[in-house]
N, C-alpha and C positions, 0 to 999 in steps of 0.2 A: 671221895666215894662216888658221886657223882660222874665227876673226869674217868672215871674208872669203868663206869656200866656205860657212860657212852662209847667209851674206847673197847668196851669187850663187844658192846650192839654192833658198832659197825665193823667190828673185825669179821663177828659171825655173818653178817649181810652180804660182806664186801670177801668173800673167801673163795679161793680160786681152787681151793684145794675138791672143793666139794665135786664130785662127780668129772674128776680126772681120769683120766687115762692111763696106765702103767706108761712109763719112760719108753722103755722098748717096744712098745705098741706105736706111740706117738711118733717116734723119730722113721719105723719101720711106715708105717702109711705115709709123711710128709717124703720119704724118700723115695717111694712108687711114683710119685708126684713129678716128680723131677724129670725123671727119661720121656723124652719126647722121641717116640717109636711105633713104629704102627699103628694102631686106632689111632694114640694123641695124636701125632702127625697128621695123620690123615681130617678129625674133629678141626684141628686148628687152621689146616687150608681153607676146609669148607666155612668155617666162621669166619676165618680173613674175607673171603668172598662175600660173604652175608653183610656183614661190618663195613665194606664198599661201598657195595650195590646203595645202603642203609646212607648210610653219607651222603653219596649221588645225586639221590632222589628226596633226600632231606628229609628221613622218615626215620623219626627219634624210636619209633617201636620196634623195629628192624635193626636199629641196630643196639637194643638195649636187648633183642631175643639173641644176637652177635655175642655179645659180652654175657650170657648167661650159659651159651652152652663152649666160652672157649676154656682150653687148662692151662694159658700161659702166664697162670700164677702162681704152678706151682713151682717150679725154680727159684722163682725168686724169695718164696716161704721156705725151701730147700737151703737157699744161701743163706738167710739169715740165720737158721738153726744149723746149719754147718760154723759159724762164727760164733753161734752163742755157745756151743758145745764143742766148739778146737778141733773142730772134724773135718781137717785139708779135706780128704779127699772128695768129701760132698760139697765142698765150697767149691772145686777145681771139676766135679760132677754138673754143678749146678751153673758155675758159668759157662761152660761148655753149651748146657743142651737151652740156657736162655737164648746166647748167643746163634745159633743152630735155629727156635724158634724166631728171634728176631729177623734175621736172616730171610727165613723163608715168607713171613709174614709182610716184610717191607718188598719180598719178591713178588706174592702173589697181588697184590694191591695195584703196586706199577705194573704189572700186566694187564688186570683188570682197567686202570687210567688212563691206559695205553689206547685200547680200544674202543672202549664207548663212548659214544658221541656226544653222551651228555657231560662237555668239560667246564660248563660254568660253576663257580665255588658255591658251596651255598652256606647256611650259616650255621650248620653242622658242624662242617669242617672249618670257618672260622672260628670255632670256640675250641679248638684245639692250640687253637696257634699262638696264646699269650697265655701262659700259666703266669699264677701270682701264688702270694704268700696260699691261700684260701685252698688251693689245689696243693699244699703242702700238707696243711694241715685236714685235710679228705684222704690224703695218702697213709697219712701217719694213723690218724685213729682208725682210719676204716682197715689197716694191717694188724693194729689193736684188737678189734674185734675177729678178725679173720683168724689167727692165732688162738685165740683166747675160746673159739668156737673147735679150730681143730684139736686141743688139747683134751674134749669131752669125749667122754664115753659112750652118751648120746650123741648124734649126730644132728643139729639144725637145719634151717634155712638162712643162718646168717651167713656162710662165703658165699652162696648167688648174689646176696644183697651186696655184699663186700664189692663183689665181680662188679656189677654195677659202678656202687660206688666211686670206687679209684680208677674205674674207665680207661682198662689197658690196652683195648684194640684200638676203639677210634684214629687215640695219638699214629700207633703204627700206620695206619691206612691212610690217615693225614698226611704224615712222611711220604707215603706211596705214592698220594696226588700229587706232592708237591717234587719228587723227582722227575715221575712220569710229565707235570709240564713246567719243568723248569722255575717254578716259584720257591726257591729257596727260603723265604721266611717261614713260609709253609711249615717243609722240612724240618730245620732246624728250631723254628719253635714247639710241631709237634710232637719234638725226639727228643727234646728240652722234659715238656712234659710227660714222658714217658719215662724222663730216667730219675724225674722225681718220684713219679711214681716206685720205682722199682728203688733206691733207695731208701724211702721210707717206710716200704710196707715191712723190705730185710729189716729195718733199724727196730721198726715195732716188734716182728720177730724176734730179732736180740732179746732186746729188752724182757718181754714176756719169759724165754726159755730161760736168762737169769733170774727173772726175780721166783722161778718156779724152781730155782736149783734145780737145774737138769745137770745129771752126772757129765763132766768129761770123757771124752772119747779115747784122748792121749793127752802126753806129758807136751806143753809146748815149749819149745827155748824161751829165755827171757826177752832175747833180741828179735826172734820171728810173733812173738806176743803185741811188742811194744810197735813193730811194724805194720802190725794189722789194724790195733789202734790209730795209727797213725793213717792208713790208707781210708779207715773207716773215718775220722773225725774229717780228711780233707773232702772226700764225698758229700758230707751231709753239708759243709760250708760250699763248696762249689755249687752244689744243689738250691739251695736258701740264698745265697743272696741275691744274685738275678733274679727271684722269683720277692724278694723283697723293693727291689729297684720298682718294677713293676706293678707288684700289689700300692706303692706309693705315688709313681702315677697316677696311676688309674683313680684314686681314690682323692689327689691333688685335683685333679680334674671333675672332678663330679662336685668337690667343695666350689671351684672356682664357677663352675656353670650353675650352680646354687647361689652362691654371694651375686651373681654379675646379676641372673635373675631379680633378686629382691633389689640391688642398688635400680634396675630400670624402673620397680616396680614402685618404691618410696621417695626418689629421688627425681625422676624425670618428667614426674605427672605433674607438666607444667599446666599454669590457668589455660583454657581455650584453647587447649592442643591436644589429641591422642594420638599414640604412639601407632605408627603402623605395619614396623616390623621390626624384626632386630633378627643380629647376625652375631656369634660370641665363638670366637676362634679361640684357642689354647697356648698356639705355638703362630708366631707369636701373640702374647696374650692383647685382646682387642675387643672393644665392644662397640658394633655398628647399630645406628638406632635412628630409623625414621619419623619423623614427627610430621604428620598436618594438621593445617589448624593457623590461629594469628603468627604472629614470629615471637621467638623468643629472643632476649635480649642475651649480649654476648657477655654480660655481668651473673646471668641466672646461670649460664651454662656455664662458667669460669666456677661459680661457687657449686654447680653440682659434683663438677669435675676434684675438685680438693677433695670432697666425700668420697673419693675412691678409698684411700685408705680405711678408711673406716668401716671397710665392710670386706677387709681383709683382698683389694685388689689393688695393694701399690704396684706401680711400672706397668697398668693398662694405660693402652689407649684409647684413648676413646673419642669416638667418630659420628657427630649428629648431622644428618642430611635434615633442612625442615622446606617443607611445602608451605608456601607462605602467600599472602594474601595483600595485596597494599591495604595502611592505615586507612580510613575512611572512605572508602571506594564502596559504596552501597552496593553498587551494579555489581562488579565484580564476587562481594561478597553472596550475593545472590545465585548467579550464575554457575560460582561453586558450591554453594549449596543444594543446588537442581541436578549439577554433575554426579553429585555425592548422593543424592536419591535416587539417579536413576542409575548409577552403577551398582549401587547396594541390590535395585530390583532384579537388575542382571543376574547380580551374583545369587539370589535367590531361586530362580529360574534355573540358573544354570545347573549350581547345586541338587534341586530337585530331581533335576533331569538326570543328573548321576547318580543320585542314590536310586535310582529308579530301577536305572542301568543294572547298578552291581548289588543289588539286596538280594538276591538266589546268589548269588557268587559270597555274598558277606555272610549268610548262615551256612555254608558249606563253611568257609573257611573258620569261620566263628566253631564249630564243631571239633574241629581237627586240631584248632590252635588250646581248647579245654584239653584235649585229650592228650596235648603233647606235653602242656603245663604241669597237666598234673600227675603224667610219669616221669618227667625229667628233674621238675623242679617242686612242685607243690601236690604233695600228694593230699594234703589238708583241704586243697580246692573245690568248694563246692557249687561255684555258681561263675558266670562268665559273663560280659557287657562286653560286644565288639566293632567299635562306631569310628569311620573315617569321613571326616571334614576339608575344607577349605580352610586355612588361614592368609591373609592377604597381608604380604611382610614387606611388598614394594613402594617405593616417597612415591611413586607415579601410579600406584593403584595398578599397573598394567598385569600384575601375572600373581598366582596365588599358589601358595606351598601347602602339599595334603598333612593333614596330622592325624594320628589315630591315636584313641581313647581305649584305651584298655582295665574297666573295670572288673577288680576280682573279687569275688565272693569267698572270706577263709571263716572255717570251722576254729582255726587257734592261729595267731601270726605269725607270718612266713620271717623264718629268720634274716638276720642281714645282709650273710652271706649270699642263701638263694636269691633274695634281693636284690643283690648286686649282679649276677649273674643273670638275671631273670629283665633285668633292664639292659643291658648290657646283649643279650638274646635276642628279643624281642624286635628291637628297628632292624637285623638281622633275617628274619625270618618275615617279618612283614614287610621286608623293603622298600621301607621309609625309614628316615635321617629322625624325622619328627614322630615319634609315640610319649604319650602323655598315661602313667600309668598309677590307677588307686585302687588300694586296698581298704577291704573292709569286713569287720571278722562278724560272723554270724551266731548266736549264742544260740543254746538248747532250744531255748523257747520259742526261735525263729526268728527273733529280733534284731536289728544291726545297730 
């Protein structure tokens, strides 16, 4: 009985039926959609252009205003509901005028890349260029709700959201820069992620216009049926695995720059020594680590080195330069001691003198970097910390690496995903190797 009212609760909660749209309604609007013909044509240039410019100039608003007013989604909502309903000629409609859009959009781009002078990348258009598992699954569900929106009788705001979300221009225009100056990976990862895109939003389509029993259009052969399945299922794996290679990287890497972290952190904090920089490469895998202070013995550092394993870094290398001081040598002890205060005073001084410098350049940009956060990635964002330092990571003290501190203020936590993305962003956009970034959620009452 039980099993029973909860099965009838979430049917009624969970029912797609409610405030549908007649069939014939539905398929007749998704199929206006389709033809890319005067206005659309025309809308689509001018957003190509916008969606550039937006890239360029590295201004996430510009081109999220790009991606809100372009229509080159509907094709590909076209193809999928031509599949789900057996309807050649909208499938052979729709790839035509995607192709037609695609076309003129990867045209109008490399023209724009062509000419303006501003040809440095910036990290806009880096984040186009490695899709993972994560921008699979943004394509899929965000086609999910786009679908599931155009099926209403009411009309929302959820396909602008959608537009956003599966981000179909960028990719194009990414491809654009990347033919206009010859950076192939560019290209071809940008177009990577656009056919993911355009796979999975049709597949969500599908899916939806099936589980809605939408009538048939025509009778199909068994052999032209079992064809399409087959064109369809090689799509979706062509699509997914490179984007699972990938998404596994990516994610290997950020474990292995976490593990090598802590092994420096538990392991190397020898007596009378600190550590003064460290170096941790990926490929191949290697952990560089300066130490001064007394010398460590070649027995300490033999046994901290077996600990690799254990922290999930078997086959590193691992590389200790240490600054060292002779045994019993008072003088000398001394005399690096004096060195060591008075370059510390330096580096205080000098520090100051820079934050001095760049504090009107650090709240401008403190500003701009809240406001890009929390349209791109955290809209939950309510508060921002944005503070760039020295770190001094050389065995001779001589030169010092900037770090920046990127403290967030969230209302509820930011999932893993943006997370990941939002790390991954960040030394991008603030052009540093080194950003150090923490979260911290803010409750009703104002409390952290």
């Amino acid at each position: 009985m039980l099993r029973n009212q909860l099965l009838e609760f979430l049917r009624s909660r969970f029912n797609l039926d409610d405030d549908r749209a007649p069939y014939d309604e539905i398929v007749v609007g998704i199929s206006k959609g389709v033809v890319f013909k005067g206005p659309n044509l025309w809308i689509l240039f001018f957003a190509i252009f916008i969606c550039s410019i937006g890239l360029n100039v590295n201004s996430t608003a510009v081109i999220i205003g790009a991606m809100l007013i372009s229509p080159i989604m509907g094709p590909i909502i076209g193809l999928g509901l031509g599949a789900g309903i057996n309807d050649i000629p909208l499938i052979r409609k729709s790839l035509k005028n995607l192709a037609i859009a695609v076309g003129i959009s990867i045209l109008a781009s490399f023209l724009y890349f062509i000419v303006t002078p501003l040809d440095e990348p910036q990290s806009e258009l880096f984040n186009r260029t490695k899709p993972t598992l994560w921008d699979v699954g943004v394509a899929f569900f965000g086609g999910l709700a786009g679908i599931v929106a155009g099926t209403r009788q009411e009309k929302s705001n959820v396909i602008p959201g959608v537009a956003i979300a599966t981000a179909l221009m960028p990719p194009l225009c990414t491809a654009g820069y990347g033919l206009a100056n010859g950076e192939w990976l560019f290209f071809f990862g940008a177009f990577y992620l656009f056919i993911i895109n355009c796979v999975y939003i049709a597949l969500s389509t599908l899916l939806i216009v099936r589980f809605l029993k939408f009538p048939s259009r025509s009778f199909v052969d068994p052999k032209v049926r079992k064809w399409t399945r087959n064109i369809i299922t090689s799509a979706i794996l062509l699509t997914v695995v490179p984007s699972l290679i990938l998404a596994y990287s990516m994610v290997t890497d950020l474990y292995f720059q976490r593990n090598a972290h802590a092994f420096i952190e538990k392991e190397l904090s020898f007596p009378g020594t600190f550590v003064s920089g460290t170096r941790i490469a990926e490929e191949p895998k290697r952990i560089e680590v300066g130490i001064i202070g007394g010398p460590v013995p070649n027995e300490m550092i033999r046994m901290a080195e077996a600990k690799l394993p254990d922290y999930g870094l078997k086959g590193t290398q691992l590389s200790i330069t240490q600054g060292r001081m002779e045994e019993g040598n008072k003088a000398n002890e001394e005399i690096f001691q004096l060195k060591t205060l008075l370059l510390g005073k330096e580096r205080a001084l000098d520090s100051l003198q820079r934050i001095l410098e760049r504090r009107s350049f650090t709240e401008v940009q403190s500003s701009e970097l809240f406001q890009e956060i929390r349209a791109g990635y955290a809209p939950q964002l309510c508060g921002l910390f944005l503070q760039t330092g020295e770190t001094w990571s050389d065995s001779s003290l001589s030169q010092a690496d900037t770090t920046t501190v990127v403290w967030l203020q969230l209302s509820e936590p930011l999932p893993v995903t943006d997370s990941l993305r939002l790390v991954r962003w960040l030394p991008l956009r603030l052009g540093t190797p080194k950003v150090w970034m923490h979260q911290e959620i803010k409750t009703k009452n104002g409390e952290l």
